[in-house]
N, C-alpha and C positions, 0 to 999 in steps of 0.2 A: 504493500500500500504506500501511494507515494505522501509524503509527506510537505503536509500544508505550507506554502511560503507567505511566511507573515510576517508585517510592519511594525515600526515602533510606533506607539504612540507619543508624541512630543507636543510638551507643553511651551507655548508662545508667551515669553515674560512679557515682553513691553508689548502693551498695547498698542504704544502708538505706531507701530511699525502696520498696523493694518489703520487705526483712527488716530491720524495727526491731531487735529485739533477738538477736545472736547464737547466744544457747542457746536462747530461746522462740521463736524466728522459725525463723532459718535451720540451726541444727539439728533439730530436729523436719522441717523440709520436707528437708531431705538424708535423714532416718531413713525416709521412704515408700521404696516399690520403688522406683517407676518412675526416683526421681529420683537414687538410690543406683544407680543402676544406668549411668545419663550417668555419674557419674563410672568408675566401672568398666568401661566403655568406651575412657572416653579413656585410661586407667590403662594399661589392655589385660591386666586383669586376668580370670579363667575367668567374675570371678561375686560380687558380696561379699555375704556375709548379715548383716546387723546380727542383733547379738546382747544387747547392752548401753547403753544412751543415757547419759551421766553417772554413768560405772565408775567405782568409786570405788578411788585409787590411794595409801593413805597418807590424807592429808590432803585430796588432791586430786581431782580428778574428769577423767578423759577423755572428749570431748564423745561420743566414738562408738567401742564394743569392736565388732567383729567378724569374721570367718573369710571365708576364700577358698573357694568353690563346688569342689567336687573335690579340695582339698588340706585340711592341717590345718594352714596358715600364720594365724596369728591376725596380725588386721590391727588396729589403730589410727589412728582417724583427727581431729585438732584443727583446729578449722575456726576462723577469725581477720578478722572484715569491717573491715581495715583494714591499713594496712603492715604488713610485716611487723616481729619485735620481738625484743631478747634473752629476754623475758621467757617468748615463748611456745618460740620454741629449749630453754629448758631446760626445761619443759615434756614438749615432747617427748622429749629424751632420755630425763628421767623417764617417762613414762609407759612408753615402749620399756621399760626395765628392769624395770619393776611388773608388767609383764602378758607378760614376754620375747616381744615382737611379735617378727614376723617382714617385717611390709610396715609400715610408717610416712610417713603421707602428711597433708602439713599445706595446708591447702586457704585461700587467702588471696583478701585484694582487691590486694594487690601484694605483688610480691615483690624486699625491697631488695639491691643488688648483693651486701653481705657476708655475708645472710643464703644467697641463691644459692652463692655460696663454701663457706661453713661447709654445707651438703645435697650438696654434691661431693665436700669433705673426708671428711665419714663415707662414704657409698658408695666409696670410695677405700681407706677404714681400717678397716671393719668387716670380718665374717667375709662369705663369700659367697652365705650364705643371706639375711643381712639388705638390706631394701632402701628406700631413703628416698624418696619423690616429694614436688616442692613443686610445687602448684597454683595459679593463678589465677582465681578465679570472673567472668566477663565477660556482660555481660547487657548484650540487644538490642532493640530493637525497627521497627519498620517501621509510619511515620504515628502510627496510634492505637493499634497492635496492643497486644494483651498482652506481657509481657518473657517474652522466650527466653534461654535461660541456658546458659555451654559455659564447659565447663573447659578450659583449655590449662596442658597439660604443662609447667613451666619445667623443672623438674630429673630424672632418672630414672635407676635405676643400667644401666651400662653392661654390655647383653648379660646382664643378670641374669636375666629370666624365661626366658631361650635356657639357659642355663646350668645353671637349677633344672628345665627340663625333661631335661636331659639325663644329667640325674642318674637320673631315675627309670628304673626296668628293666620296660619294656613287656612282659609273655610275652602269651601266643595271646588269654586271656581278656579281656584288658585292651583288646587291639586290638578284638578283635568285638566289644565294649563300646563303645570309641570310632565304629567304624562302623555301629554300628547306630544311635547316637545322630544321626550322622551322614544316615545315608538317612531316619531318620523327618522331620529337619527338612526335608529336602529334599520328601519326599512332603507334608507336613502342611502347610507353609506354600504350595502349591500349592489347598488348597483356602479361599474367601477369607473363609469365617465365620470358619475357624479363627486367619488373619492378621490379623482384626482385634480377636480377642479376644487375641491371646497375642503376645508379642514371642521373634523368636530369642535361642538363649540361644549360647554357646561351649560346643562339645561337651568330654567332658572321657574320662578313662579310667575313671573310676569307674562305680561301679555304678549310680549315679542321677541324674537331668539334672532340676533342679528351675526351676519357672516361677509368673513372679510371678501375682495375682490382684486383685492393686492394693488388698493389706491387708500391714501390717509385721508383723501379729501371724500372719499365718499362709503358707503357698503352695504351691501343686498340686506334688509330687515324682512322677515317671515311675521306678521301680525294678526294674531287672534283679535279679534272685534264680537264678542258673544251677544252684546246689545242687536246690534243687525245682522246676526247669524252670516259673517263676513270672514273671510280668508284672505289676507291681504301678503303680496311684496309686493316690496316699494323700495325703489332707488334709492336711500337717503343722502343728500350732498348736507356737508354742514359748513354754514358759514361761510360759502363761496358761489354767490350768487350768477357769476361769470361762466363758470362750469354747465349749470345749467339752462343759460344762454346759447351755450355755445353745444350743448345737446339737443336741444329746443330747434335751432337750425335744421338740425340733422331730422326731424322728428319723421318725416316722411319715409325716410331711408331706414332708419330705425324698426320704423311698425310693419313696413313690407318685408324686410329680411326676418323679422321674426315673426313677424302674422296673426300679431296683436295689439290692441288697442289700450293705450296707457291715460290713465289722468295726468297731465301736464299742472303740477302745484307750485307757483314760484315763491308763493305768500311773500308778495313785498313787505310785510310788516313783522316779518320775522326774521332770523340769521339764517336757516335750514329750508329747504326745498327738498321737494321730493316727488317721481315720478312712480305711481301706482297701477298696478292692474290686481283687482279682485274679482272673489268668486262665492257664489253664496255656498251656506256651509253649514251641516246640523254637528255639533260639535259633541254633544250629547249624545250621538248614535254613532260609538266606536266603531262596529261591524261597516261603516261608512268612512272611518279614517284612511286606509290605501289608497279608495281611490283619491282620496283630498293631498296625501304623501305626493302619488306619480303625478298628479296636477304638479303641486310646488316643485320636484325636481326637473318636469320638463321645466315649465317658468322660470326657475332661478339658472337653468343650461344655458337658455334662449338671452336672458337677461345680462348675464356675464360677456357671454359671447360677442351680446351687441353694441352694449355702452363701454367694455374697455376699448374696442375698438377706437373707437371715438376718443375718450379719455387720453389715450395714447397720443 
């Protein structure tokens, strides 16, 4: 039997040799889905949407504002390609109090003993909503590969997200929400277009289960609407009113190549826009969920297909 020929695996110390410059590098590359998303995994958080790149706090600027998929925990996040420092410590607290976050996660190339200490102390001494995670950014590679990148947990508050979930009060609606979000992933990632356009997400109790399209400025939302017995996706763009202008153009070419008909929503009087096609829906007759499944996965195929184009 011939014997397997395998690679070392090598760990890449300086960051910068892949992200030169912290705010134009390696924030911007955390601000994409896919990659906001590694961290939100390791985090074990529902979901994070960036909302803000360099929110401005006072004087200051936090590298990354944004909210938790399902809840309305506004998250903060300071990212740091080097030890860890008092400077950025306080930092963080500041920002916490600017923007009264709720999740506060400082994302490092190390993290020094008494900095570790003092991210224990606050989760110890805060209230029990709030919760601090300190990260490590660690990148790999194997021979010539390209670098592959994993956040490891250093600090996390204890039994926190156990605790924030068990505060919330699940009634009937909420549940069939979670389980139906639940069986569509199950059915949907069974078919294998669908698995390699789209990544699982953490079902949640909410009304909507949103999925990246591998753009920050926008991404596919799946919506339960039980009042008008409604099944919705919807394009969501947030806060780039231009994007959807410049899709709006297209819209002709849009509905033929995929051979459907979308609500066109710019809401001048809001920051987000969003372009919609629904379908009616008994939500309460499970035996009726598949076909509502192979509905949303041709729709979110067609919809991906046709607005990245464009986006691009």
């Amino acid at each position: 039997m011939a014997v397997a020929n395998l690679s070392k695996l090598e760990e890449i110390k300086d960051l910068r040799t892949v992200w030169p410059h912290e705010a134009l590098d390696f924030t911007r590359w955390l601000n994409q889905d896919d990659n906001i998303e590694l961290l939100s995994d390791a985090i074990g958080l529902d979901g994070i949407v960036v909302e803000e790149r360099e929110a401005p706090v006072g004087d200051f600027k936090v590298d990354i504002l944004a909210s938790e998929s399902g809840t309305s925990r506004k998250i903060i996040i300071e990212n740091q390609l080097e030890d860890t420092n008092h400077d950025h410590l306080g930092k963080l607290i500041t920002y916490t109090a600017g923007k009264s976050a709720e999740v506060i996660i400082w994302v490092v190339k190390h993290a020094r003993e008494e900095h570790r200490a003092a991210i224990e102390w606050l989760n110890n001494h805060t209230d029990e909503n709030i919760g601090f995670f300190l990260c490590e950014i660690k990148l790999y590679r194997i021979g010539n590969s390209a670098p592959a990148v994993k956040f490891e947990v250093i600090e996390t508050p204890n039994d926190w997200t156990k605790e924030f979930k068990k505060s919330e009060i699940i009634n009937e609606t909420q549940q069939r929400r979670y389980d139906f979000w639940v069986s569509f992933q199950e059915h949907a990632f069974q078919n294998p277009q669908f698995a390699q356009e789209f990544s699982k997400r953490k079902p949640s109790y909410d009304h909507w289960l949103g999925f990246s399209i591998g753009s920050s400025a926008c991404h596919l939302n799946i919506v339960q609407i039980s009042k008008r017995n409604e099944l919705e996706v919807e394009l969501f763009i947030n806060k780039d009113k231009e994007i959807f202008r410049s899709l709006f153009e297209h819209k002709q070419k849009i509905e033929e190549e995929t051979g459907l008909r979308f609500r066109w929503e710019e809401r001048p009087n809001r920051k987000s826009s969003s372009i919609i096609i629904s379908k009616k829906s008994n939500f309460g007759k499970r035996e009726d969920w598949p076909v509502l499944f192979d509905w949303l996965i041709d729709i979110m195929l067609k919809m991906k297909a046709a607005f990245t184009k464009y986006l691009s």
